[in-house]
GUVOTI-180138 format. One record per residue (C-alpha): residue number from 0; x negated, z negated, y; residue in one letter. Coordinates in Angstrom, 2 decimals. Layout:
N
marmi:px:pz:py:tidren
NUM:X:Z:Y:a
...
This chain:
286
marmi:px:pz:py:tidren
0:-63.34:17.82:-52.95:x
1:-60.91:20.70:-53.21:x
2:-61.54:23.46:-50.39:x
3:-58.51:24.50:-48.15:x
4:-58.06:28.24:-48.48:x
5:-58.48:29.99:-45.27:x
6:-54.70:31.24:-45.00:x
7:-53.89:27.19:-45.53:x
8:-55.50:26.37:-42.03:x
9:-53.84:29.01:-40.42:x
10:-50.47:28.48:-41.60:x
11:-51.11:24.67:-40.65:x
12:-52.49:25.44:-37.16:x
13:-50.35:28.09:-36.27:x
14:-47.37:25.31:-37.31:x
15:-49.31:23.13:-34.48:x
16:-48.93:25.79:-31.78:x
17:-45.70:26.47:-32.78:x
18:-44.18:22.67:-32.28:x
19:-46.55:22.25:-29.19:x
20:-44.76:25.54:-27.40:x
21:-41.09:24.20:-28.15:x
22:-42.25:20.60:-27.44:x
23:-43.21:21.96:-23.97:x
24:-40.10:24.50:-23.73:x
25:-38.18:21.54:-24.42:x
26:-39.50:18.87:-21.33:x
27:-39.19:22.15:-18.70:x
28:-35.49:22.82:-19.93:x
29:-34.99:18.82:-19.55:x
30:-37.00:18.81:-16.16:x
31:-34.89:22.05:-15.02:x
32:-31.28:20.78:-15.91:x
33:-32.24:17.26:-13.94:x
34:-33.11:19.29:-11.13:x
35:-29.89:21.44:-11.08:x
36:-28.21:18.07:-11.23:x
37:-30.08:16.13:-8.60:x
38:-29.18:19.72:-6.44:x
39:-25.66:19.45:-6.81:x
40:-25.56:15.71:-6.24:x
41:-27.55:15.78:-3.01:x
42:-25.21:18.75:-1.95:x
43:-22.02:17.21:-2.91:x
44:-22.79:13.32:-1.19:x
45:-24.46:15.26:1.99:x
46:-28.05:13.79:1.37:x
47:-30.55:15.84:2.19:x
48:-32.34:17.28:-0.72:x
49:-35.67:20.50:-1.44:x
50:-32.50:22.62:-2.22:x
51:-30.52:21.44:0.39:x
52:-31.97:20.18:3.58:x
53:-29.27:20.75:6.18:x
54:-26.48:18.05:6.47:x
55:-22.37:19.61:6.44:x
56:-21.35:19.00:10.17:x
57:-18.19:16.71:10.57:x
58:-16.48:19.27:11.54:x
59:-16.39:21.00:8.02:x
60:-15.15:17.97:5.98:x
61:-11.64:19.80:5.56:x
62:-8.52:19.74:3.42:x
63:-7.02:22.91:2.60:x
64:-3.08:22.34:3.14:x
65:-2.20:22.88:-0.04:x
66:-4.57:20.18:-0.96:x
67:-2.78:17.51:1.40:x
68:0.64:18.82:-0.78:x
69:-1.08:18.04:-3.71:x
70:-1.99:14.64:-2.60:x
71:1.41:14.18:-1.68:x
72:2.91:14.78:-4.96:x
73:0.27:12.76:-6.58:x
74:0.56:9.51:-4.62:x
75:4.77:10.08:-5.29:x
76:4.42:10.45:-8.63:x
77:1.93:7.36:-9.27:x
78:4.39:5.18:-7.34:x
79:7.03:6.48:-8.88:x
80:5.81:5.64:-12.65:x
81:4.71:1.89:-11.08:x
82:8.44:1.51:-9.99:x
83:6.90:1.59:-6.77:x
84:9.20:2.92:-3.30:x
85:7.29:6.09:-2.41:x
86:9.12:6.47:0.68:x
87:7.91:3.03:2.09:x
88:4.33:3.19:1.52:x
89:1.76:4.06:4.03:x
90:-1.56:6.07:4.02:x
91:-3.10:2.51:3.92:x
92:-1.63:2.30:0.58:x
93:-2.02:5.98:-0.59:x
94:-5.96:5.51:0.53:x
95:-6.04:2.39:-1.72:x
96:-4.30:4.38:-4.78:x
97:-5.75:7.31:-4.69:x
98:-8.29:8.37:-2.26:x
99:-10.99:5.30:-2.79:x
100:-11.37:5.78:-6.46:x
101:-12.30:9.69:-5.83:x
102:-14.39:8.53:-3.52:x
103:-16.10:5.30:-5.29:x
104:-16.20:8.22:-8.52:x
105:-17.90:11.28:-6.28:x
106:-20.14:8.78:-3.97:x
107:-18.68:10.85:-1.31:x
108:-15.60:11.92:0.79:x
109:-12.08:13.07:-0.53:x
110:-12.60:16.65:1.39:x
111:-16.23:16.95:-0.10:x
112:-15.06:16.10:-3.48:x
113:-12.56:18.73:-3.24:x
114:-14.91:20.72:-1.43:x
115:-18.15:20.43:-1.94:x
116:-19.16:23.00:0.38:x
117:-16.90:21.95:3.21:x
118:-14.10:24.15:4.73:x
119:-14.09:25.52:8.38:x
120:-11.49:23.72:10.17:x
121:-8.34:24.91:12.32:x
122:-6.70:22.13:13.18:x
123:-7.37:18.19:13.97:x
124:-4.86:15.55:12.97:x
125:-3.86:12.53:14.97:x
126:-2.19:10.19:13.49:x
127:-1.10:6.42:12.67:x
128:-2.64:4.77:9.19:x
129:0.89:2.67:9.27:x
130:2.93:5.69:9.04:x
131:4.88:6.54:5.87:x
132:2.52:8.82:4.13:x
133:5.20:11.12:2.93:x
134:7.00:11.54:6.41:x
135:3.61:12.22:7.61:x
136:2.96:15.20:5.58:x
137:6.14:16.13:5.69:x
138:5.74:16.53:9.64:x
139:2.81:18.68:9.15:x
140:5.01:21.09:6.72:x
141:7.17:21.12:9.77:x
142:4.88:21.73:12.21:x
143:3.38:25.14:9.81:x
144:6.54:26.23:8.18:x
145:6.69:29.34:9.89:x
146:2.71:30.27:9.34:x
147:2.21:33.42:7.50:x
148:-1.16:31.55:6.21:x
149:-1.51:27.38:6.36:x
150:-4.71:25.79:8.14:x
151:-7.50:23.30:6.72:x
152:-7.11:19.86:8.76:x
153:-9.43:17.44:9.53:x
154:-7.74:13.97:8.70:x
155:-10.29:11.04:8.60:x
156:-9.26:9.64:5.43:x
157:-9.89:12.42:3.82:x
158:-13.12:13.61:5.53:x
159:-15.05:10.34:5.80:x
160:-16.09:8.21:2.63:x
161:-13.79:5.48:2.22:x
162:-14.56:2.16:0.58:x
163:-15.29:-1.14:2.20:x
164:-15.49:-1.92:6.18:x
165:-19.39:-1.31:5.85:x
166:-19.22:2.32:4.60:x
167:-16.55:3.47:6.84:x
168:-18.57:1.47:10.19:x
169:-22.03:3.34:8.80:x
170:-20.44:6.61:8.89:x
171:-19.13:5.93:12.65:x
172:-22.51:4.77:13.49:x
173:-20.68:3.19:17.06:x
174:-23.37:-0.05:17.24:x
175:-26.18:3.08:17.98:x
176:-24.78:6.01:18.31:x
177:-22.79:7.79:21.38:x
178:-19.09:8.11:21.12:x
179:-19.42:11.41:21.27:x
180:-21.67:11.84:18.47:x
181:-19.27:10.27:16.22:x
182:-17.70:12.51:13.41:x
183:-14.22:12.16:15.49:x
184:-15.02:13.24:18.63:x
185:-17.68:16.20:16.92:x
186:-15.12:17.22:14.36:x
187:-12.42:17.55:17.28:x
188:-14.73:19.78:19.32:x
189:-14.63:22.40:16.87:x
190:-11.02:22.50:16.30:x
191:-8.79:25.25:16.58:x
192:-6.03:23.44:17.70:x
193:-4.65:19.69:18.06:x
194:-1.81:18.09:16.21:x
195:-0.32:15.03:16.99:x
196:1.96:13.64:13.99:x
197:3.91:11.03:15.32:x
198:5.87:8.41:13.48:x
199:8.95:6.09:13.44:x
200:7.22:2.97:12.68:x
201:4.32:2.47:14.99:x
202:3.40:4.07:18.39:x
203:0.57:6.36:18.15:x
204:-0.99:5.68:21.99:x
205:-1.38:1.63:21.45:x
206:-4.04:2.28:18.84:x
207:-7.11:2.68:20.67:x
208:-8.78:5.50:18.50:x
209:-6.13:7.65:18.99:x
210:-6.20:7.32:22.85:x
211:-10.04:8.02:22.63:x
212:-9.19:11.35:20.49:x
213:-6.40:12.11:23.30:x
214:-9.15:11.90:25.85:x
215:-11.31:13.82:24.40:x
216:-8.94:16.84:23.33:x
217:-8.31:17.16:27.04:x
218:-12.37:17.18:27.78:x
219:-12.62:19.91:25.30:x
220:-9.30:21.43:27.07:x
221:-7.02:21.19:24.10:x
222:-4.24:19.76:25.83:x
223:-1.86:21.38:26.46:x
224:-2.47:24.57:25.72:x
225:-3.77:24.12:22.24:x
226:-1.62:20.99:21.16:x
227:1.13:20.82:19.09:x
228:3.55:17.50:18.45:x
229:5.45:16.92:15.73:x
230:7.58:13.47:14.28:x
231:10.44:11.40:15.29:x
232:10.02:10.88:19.63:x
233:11.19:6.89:18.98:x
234:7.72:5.83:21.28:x
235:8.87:7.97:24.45:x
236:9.32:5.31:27.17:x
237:6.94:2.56:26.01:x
238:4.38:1.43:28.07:x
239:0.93:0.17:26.36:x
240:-2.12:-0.02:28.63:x
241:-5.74:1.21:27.15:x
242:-6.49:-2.47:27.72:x
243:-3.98:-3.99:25.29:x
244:-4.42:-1.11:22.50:x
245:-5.41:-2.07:18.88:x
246:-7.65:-1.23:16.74:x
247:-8.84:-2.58:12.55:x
248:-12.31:-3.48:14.35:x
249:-12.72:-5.69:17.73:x
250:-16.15:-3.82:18.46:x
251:-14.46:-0.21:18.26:x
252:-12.29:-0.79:21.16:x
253:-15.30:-2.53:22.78:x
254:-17.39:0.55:22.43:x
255:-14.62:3.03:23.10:x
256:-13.08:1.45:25.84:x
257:-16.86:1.29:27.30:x
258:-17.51:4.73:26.81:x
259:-14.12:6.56:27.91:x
260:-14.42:4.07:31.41:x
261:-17.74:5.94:32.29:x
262:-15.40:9.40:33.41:x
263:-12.04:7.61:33.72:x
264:-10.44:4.28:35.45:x
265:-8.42:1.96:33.70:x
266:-5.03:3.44:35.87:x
267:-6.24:7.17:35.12:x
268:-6.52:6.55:31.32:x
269:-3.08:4.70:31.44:x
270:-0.76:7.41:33.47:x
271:-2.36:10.38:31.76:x
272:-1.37:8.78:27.92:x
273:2.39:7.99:29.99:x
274:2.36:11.74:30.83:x
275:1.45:13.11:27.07:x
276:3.64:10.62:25.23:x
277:6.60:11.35:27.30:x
278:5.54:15.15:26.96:x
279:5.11:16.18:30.08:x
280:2.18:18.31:29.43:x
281:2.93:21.21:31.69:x
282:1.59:18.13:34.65:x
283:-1.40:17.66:33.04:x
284:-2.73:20.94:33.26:x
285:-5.56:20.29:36.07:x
C-alpha cells in the first residue's frame, strides 16, 4: 500500500479544522441574525421578549402630525386613482384602505409601525369614526395652525391594532379588565391636552365612548382648562341621554355605562355633556 507523506495528513487535517471553524462561524452568524430579528419583532408587535421585557404604555402609541398629513394625502390620492369621492369617505373607510393592511403586514398598530419605539404624546383626540376623514384632519390643522412646533396625537385607529372585532375587543380587554385600565382612559391620563374634533355629520356626545372619554378628561381635570374644540358647532342644542348613546358593540356601553354610574347619576352624566356640547365650560369648572 502506498504510504501518505507526513505533509499529506496535515494538509488534509488542517483542511478538516478549517471547514469545521467556518461550519461553526456559519450556524452562530445564522443563530445571531435570527436573534436580532426575533428582537426587533418582539419590540415592534409589543410582546415581551429577553431583549425587551417591558410593554410600550398606551399612552406612547403616537402619530407625529406630520404623519396624520401624510395619511391624509395617501388615502386622497388612492381614492382619487379608484375614481373614488375623497371628500365623502369616512375614517371607517380610510381604516379599511389603508390602515388594516399596515397593520395585518406589521402584526401591530399603525403608530407602532411608524414608530416602533412609540412617541410621547401631547394631545388626545376625540372624535367620530363617521366623520369625513379629510374634514377631520383638516380640523386638527386648524386647531395647530398657529404652533411654532405640531404635537403627536393619540387617535385610536392609529394606536390600537386594527383588524377584525376580536383583535380590536382583546386590546380593550372590557369583559376583565377595569375601564380605567383600558388603553383610552390610560392613554388620556397622560395627555397634554384634550381635543375634541367635531363634525357635520354625526354628533360626537350620542356615541357612548366618547362620553366615557369626556368623563374622564374632567376626572383627570382636563376640562376646561386643557381642552380645545374644533369643527362645524351643527350638534349644539341636541339632546341625547347617556342612556340612548351608541356604540359598534352592545357590551361596551354595558360596561361603560356600568362603570361611569359608580361616581355619577344618570341626570349628572346627562347635564354635564349638555353643558360641554353647548360650550359652556367656564360652568363646569367645580
Amino acid at each position: 500500500p502506498t504510504k501518505i507523506s507526513r505533509v499529506t495528513m496535515i494538509i488534509v487535517i488542517a483542511g478538516c479544522v478549517l471547514a469545521l471553524i467556518m461550519f461553526v462561524l456559519i450556524v452562530c452568524k445564522n443563530k445571531q441574525t435570527a436573534q436580532m430579528k426575533l428582537s426587533e419583532i418582539c419590540h415592534r408587535v409589543d410582546i415581551e421578549s429577553p431583549d425587551n421585557d417591558v410593554p410600550i404604555h398606551p399612552s406612547m402609541l403616537n402619530i407625529s402630525f406630520a404623519q396624520l398629513l401624510e395619511v391624509r394625502d395617501d388615502a386622497e390620492r388612492l381614492f382619487k386613482e379608484k375614481g373614488e369621492d375623497f371628500d365623502t369617505k369616512t375614517l371607517r373607510d380610510v381604516n379599511k384602505a389603508l390602515i388594516i393592511p399596515v397593520c395585518q403586514q406589521t402584526k401591530t398598530s399603525y403608530a407602532l409601525s411608524k414608530n416602533p419605539n412609540g412617541l410621547k404624546m401631547q394631545v388626545f383626540v376625540s372624535h367620530s369614526w363617521d366623520e369625513p376623514f379629510g374634514a377631520f384632519v383638516d380640523s386638527i390643522e386648524t386647531a395647530f395652525q398657529s404652533s411654532l412646533v405640531k404635537p403627536n396625537l393619540w387617535i385610536c385607529a392609529f394606536g390600537l391594532l386594527q383588524g377584525s372585532p376580536e383583535e380590536i375587543k382583546g386590546q380593550l380587554g372590557l369583559d376583565e379588565t377595569p375601564l380605567d385600565q383600558s388603553p383610552f382612559v390610560q392613554a388620556l391620563k397622560k395627555a397634554d391636552r384634550y381635543l375634541v374634533v367635531r363634525n357635520n355629520k354625526t354628533d360626537l356626545c350620542e356615541r357612548v365612548w366618547c362620553i366615557c372619554e369626556i368623563m374622564f378628561a374632567k376626572k383627570f381635570a382636563l376640562i376646561p382648562v386643557k381642552t380645545q374644540i374644533v369643527g362645524p358647532n351643527t350638534f349644539e342644542h341636541s339632546a341625547v341621554s347617556c342612556t340612548d348613546a351608541k356604540a359598534f358593540d352592545i357590551n361596551d356601553k354595558a360596561k361603560i355605562l356600568k362603570e361611569l354610574l359608580r361616581d355619577h347619576d344618570y341626570s349628572e352624566i346627562d347635564e354635564y355633556i349638555t353643558k360641554f356640547r353647548s360650550f359652556s365650560l367656564g360652568q363646569m369648572i367645580k
